[in-house]
NUPAPA-64985 format. One record per atom (N, C-alpha, C): residue in one letter; x, y, z. Coordinates in pm, whole numbers, padded with zeros to 5 digits, always signed. Example, Ala and Ser with C-alpha at 12.3 -4.5 7.8 and 13.67 -1.06 7.14 Angstrom:
BEGIN
A+01319-00569+00780 A+01230-00450+00780 A+01320-00330+00780 S+01285-00225+00708 S+01367-00106+00714 S+01290+00003+00787 
This chain:
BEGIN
X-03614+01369-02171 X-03482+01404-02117 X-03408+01276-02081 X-03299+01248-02120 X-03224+01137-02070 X-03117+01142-01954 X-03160+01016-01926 X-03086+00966-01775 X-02946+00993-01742 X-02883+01101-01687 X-02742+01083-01723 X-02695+01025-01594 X-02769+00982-01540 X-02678+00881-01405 X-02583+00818-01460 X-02486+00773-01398 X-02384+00723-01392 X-02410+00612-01398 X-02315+00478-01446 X-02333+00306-01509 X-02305+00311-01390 X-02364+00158-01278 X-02289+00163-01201 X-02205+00025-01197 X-02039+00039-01129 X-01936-00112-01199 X-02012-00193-01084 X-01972-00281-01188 X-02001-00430-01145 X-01891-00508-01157 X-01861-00540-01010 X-01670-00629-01028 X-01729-00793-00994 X-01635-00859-01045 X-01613-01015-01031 X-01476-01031-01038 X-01435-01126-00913 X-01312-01143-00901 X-01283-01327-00885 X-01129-01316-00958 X-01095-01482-00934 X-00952-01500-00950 X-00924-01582-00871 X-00852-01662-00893 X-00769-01760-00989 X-00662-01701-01058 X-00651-01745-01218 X-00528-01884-01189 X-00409-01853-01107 X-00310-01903-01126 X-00220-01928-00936 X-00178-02053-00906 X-00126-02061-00806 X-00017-02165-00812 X+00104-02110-00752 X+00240-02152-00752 X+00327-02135-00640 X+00423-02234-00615 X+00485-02210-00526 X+00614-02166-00539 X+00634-02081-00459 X+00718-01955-00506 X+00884-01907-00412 X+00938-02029-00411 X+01072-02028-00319 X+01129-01879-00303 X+01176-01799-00233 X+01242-01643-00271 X+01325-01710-00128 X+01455-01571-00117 X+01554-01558-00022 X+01500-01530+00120 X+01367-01507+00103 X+01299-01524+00266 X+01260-01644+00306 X+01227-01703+00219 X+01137-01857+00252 X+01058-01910+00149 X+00935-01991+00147 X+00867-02058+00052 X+00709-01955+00060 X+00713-01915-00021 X+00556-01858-00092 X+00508-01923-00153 X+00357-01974-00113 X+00230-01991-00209 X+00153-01825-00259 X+00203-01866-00403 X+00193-01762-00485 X+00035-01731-00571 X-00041-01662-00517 X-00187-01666-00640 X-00206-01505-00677 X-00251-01560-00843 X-00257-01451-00923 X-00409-01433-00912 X-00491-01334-00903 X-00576-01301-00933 X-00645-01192-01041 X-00749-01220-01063 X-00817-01102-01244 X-00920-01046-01136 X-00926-00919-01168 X-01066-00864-01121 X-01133-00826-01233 X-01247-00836-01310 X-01317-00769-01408 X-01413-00650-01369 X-01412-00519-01385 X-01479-00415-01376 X-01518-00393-01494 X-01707-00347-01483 X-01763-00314-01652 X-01878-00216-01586 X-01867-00124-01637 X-01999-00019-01640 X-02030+00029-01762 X-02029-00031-01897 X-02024-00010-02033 X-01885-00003-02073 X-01820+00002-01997 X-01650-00030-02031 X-01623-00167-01959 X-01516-00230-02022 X-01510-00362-01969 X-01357-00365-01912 X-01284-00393-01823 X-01136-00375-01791 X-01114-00459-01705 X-00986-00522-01663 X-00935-00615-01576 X-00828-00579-01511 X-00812-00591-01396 X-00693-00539-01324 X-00630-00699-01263 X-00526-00679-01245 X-00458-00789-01186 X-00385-00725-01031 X-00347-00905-00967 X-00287-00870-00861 X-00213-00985-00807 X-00132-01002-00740 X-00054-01150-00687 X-00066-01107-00537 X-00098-01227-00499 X-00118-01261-00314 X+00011-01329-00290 X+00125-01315-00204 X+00259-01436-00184 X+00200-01428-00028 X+00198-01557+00005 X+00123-01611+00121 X+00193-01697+00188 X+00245-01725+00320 X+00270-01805+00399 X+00248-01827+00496 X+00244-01962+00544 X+00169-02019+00643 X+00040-02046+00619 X-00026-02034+00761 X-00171-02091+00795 X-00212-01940+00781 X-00317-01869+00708 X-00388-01714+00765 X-00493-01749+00848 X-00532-01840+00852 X-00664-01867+00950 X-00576-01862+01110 X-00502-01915+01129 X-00448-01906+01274 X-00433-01747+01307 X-00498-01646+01367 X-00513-01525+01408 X-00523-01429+01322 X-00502-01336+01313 X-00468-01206+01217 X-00361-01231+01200 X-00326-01173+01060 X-00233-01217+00995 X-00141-01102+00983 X-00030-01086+00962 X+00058-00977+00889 X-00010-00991+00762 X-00035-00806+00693 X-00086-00795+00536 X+00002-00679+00546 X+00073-00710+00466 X+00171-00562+00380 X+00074-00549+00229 X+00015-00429+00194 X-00032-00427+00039 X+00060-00326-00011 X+00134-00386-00124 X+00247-00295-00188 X+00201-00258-00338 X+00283-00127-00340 X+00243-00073-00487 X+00334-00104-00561 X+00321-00138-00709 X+00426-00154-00781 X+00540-00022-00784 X+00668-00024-00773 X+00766+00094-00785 X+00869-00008-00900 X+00886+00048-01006 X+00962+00027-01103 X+01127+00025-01001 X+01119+00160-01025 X+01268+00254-00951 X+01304+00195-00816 X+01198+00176-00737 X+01284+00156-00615 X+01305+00010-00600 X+01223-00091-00707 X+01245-00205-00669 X+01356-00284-00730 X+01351-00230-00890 X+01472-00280-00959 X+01570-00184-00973 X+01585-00072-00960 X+01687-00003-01014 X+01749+00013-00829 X+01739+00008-00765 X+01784+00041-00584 X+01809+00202-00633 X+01717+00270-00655 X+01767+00415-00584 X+01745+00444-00480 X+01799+00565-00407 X+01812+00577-00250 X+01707+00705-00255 X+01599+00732-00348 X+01484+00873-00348 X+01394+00806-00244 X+01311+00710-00266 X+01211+00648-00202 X+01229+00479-00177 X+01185+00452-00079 X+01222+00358+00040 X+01088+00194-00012 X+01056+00230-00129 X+00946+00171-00153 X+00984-00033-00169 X+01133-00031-00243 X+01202-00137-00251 X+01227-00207-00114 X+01262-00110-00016 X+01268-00122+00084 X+01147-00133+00184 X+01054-00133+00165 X+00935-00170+00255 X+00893-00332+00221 X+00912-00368+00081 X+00898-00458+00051 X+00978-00552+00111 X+01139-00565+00128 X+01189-00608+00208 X+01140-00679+00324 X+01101-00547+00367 X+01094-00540+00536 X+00984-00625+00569 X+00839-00611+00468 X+00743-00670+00522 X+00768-00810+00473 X+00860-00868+00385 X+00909-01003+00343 X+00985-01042+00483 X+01051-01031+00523 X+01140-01042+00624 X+01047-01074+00785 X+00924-00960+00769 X+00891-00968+00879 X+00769-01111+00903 X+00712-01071+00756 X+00653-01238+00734 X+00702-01380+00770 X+00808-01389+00717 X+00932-01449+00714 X+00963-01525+00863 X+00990-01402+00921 X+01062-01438+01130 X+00897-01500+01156 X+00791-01423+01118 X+00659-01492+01183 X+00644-01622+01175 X+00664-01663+01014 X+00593-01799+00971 X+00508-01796+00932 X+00382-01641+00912 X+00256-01673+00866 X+00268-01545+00819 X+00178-01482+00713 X+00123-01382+00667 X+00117-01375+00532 X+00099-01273+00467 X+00115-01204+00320 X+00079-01068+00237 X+00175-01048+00154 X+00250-00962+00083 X+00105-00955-00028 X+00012-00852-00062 X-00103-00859-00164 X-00013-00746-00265 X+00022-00746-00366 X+00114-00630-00463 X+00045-00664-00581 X+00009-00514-00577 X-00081-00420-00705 X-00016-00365-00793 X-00061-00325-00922 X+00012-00256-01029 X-00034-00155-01009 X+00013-00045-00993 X-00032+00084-00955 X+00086+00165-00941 X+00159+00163-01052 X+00310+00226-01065 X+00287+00412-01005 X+00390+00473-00979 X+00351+00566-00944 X+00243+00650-00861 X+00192+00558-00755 X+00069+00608-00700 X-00032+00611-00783 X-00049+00545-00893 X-00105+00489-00991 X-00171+00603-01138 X-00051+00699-01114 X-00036+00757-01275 X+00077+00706-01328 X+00149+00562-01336 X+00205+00499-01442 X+00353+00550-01463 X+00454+00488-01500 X+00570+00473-01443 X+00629+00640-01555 X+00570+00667-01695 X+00665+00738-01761 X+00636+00893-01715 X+00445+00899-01607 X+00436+01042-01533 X+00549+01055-01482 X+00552+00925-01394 X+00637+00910-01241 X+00768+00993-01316 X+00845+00922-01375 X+00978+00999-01407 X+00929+01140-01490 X+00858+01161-01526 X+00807+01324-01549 X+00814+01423-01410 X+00724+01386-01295 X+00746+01388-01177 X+00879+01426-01130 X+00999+01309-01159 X+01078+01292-01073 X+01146+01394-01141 X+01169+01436-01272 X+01208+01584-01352 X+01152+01662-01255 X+01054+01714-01215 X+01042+01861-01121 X+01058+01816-01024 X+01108+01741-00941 X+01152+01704-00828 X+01265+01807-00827 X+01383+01767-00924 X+01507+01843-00931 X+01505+01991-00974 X+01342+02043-00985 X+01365+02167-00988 X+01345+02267-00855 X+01337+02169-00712 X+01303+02212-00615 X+01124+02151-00552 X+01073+02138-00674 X+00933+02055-00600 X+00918+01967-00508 X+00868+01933-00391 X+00856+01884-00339 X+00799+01723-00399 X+00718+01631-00308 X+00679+01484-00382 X+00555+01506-00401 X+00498+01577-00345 X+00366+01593-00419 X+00330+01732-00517 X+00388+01801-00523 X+00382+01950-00593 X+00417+01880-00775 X+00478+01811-00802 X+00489+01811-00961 X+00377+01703-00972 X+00286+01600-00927 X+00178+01578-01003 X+00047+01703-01028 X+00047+01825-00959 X-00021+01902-00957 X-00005+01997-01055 X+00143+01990-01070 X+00224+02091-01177 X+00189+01982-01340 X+00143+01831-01330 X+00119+01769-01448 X-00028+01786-01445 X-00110+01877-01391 X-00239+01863-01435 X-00280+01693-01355 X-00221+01624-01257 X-00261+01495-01171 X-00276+01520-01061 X-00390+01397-00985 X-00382+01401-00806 X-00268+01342-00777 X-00240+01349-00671 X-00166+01365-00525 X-00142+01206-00569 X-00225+01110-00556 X-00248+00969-00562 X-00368+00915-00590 X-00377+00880-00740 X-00483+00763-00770 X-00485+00611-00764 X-00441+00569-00625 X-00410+00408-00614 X-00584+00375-00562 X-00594+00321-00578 X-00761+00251-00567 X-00730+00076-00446 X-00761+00070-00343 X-00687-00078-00261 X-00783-00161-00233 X-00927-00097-00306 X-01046-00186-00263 X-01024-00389-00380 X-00961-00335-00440 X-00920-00459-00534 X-00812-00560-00383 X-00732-00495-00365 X-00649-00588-00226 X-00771-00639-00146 X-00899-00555-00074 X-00994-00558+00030 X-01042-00723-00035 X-01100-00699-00187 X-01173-00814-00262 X-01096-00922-00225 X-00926-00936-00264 X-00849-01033-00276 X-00897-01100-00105 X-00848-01008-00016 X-00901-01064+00116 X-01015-01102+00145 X-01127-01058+00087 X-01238-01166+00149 X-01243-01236+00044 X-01181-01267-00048 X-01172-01387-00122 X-01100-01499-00118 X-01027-01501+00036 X-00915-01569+00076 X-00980-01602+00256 X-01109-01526+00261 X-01151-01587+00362 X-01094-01494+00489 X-01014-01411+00484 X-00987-01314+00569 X-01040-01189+00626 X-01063-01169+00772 X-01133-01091+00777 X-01118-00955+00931 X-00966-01024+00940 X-00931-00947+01079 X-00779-00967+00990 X-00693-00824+01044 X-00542-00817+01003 X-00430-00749+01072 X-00341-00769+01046 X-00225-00690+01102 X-00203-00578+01039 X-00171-00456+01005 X-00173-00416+00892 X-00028-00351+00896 X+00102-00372+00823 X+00197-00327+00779 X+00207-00267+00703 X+00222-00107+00738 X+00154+00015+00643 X+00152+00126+00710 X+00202+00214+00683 X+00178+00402+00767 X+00082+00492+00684 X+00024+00381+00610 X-00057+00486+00451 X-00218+00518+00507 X-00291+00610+00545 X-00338+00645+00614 X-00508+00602+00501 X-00514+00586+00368 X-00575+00567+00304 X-00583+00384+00278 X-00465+00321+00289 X-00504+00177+00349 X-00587+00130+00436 X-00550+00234+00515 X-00672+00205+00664 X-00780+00228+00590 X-00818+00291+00542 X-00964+00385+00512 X-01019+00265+00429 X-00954+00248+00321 X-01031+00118+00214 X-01036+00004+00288 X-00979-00046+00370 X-00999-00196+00465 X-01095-00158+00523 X-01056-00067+00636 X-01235-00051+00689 X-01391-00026+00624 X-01334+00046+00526 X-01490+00080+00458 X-01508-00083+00412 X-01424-00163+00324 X-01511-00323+00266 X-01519-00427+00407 X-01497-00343+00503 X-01544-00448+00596 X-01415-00519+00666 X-01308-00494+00656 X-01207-00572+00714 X-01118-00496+00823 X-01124-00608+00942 X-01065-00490+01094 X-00955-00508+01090 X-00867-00417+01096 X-00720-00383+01154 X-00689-00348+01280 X-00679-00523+01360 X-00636-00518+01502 X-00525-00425+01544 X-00432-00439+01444 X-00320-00340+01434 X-00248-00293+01349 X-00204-00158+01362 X-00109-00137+01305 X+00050-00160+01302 X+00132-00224+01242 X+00236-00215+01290 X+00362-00191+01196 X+00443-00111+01243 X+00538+00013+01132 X+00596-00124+01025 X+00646-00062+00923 X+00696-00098+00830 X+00818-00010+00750 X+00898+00034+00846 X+00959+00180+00804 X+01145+00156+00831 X+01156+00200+00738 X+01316+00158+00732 X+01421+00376+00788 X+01531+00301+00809 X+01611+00453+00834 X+01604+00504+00726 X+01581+00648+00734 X+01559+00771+00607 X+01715+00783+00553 X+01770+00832+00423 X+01870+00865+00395 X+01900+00996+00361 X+01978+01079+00339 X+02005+01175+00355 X+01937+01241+00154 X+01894+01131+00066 X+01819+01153-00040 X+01653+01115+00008 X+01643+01022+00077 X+01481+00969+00102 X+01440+01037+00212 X+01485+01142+00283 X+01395+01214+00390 X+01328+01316+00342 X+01389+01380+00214 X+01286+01484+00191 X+01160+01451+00156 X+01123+01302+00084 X+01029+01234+00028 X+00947+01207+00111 X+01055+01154+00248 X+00958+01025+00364 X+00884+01216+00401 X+00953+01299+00483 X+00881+01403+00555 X+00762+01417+00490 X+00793+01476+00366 X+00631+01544+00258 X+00558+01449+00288 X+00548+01301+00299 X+00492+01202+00300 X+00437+01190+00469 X+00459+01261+00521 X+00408+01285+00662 X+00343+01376+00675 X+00431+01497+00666 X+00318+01615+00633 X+00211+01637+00563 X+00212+01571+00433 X+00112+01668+00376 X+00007+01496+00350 X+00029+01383+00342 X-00011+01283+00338 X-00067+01194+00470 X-00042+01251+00571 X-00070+01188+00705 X+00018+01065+00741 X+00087+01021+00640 X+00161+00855+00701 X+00233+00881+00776 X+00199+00782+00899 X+00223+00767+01037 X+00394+00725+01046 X+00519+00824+00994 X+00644+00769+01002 X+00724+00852+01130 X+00822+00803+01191 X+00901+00868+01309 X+01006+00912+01226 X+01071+00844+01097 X+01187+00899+01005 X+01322+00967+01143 X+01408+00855+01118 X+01487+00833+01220 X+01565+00876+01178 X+01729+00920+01237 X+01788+01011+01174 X+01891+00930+01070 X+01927+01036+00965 X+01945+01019+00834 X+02104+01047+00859 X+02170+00970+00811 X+02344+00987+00754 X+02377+00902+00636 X+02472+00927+00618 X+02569+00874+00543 X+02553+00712+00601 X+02557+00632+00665 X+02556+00518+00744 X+02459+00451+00716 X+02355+00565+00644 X+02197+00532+00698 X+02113+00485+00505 X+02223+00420+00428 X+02151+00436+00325 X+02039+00327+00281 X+02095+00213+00343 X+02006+00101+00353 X+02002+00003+00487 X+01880-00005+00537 X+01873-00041+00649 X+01752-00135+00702 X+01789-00220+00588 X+01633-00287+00576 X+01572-00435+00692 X+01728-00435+00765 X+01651-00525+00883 X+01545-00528+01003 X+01426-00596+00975 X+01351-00573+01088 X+01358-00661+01207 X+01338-00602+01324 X+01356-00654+01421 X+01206-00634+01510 X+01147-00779+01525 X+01030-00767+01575 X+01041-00687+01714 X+01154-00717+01779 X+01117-00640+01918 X+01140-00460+01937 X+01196-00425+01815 X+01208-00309+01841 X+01053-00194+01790 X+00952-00295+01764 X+00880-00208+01682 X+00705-00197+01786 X+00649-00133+01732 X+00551-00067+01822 X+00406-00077+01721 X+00325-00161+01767 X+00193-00140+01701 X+00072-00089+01738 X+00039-00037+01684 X-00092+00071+01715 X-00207+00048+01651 X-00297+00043+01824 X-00454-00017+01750 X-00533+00088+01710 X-00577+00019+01578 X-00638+00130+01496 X-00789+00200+01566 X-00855+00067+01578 X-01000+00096+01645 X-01127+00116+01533 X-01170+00197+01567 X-01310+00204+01494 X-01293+00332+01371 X-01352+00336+01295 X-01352+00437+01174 X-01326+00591+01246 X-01429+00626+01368 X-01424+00716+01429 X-01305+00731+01482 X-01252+00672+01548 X-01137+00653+01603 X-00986+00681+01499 X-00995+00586+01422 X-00881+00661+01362 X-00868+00768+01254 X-01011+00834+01199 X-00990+00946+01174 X-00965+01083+01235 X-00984+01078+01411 X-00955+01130+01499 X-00771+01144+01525 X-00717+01067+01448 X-00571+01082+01455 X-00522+01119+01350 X-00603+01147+01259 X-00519+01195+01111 X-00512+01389+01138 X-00391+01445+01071 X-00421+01557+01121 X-00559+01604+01032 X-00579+01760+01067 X-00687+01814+01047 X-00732+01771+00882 X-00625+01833+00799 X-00638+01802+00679 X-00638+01703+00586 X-00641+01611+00655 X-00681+01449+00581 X-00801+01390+00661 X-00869+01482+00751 X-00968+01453+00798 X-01092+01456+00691 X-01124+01361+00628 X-01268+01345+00553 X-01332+01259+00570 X-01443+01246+00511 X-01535+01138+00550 X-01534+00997+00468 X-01509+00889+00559 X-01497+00756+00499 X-01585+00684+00355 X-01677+00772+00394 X-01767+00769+00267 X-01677+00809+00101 X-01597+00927+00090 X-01534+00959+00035 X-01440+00880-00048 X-01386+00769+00035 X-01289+00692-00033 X-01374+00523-00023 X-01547+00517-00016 X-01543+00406-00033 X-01564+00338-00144 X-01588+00243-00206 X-01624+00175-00366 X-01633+00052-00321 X-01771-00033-00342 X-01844-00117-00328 X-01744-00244-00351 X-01722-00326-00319 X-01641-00426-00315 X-01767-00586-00299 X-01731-00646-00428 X-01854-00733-00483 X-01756-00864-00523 
């Protein structure tokens, strides 16, 4: 009878390419990294770290962003994703120290031509998560243990974490990395991006207040360190104790060995 266990991956990660990277916030040291995953399949994922300052001087601000085609180059006002990017640039920025880790993982990582498949039953009344279900897809296949690698490959091992994504938390803690805090990353909702941000509360757990929405309110991407509120995450136990009932699972669930 043969073995049908499962291959199990074996990742190696590096460091390919580093540049310095002037943008309208300030000066980034820019590194590209390859991860190689092979369990009889062989594949490489990529990722860019934009880094400033010292990270060894305390915990650092870490925003990990997903690639968004739409919200980053085209500015639509559906999802706020262009706009987080901003914010955690900006907030890096006023600090002097932190960094921005951004993954390819278009669409919650079913790929940019689902996404606008998606965004078709959006306009038939679907909510943001109801038309990957209606394509035969999950909710979200983004995988962040590749960001976790980049960080202990950079020597980091305590963070800030700029993020309401309730599954960020989950992959940092499982490879080992503490999130002293949380702290928001959330811009004013618009009277097109609240139906998105809510579902994205409700049925996703991310931790947003979604402030009120007008006409006034379409872009609002300045952060202001003093107005914002960070929340310590604590121990695994601990912050699955704050997710509501139904995103309550076990950490085990979302972990993957990080090598």
């Amino acid at each position: 009878m043969k073995n049908s266990s499962p291959v199990p991956v074996v990742y190696s990660i590096r460091q390919v390419v580093s540049i310095r990277l002037p943008t309208r916030w300030g000066l980034f040291q820019t590194f590209g990294f390859e991860r190689e995953a092979v369990n009889g399949i062989r594949r490489i994922e990529t990722a860019l770290a934009f880094v400033m300052g010292n990270l060894s001087d305390g915990p650092p601000l870490l925003r990990i962003h997903s690639q968004c085609f739409t919200g980053e180059i085209l500015g639509p006002l559906r999802c706020d994703c262009g706009d987080q990017f901003e914010v955690a640039m900006q907030a890096i920025a006023k600090e002097g120290r932190g960094l921005v880790i951004y993954e390819y993982q278009e669409g919650r990582g079913i790929g940019l031509m689902a996404k606008l498949r998606a965004y078709a039953l959006l306009d038939t009344g679907l909510d943001t998560v109801e038309p990957n279900h209606a394509l035969g897809l999950g909710a979200d296949y983004r995988d962040f243990s590749l960001s976790a690698a980049i960080l202990h490959h950079l020597g980091i091992s305590r963070v800030r974490l700029l993020s309401h994504n309730p599954n960020k938390i989950r992959a940092l803690l499982t490879a080992g990395i503490s999130i002293v805090a949380q702290v928001p990353c959330e811009v004013t909702p618009n009277s097109h991006s609240l139906p998105y941000l809510s579902i994205n509360k409700e049925k996703t757990g991310h931790t947003l207040s979604l402030g009120s929405a007008g006409p006034g309110s379409d872009r609002n991407t300045q952060w202001d360190p003093a107005s914002t509120q960070t929340n310590h995450v604590g121990s695994e136990d601990e912050f699955e104790g704050h997710l509501p009932a139904s995103r309550r699972v076990s950490i085990a669930d979302f972990a993957e060995e990080v090598q």
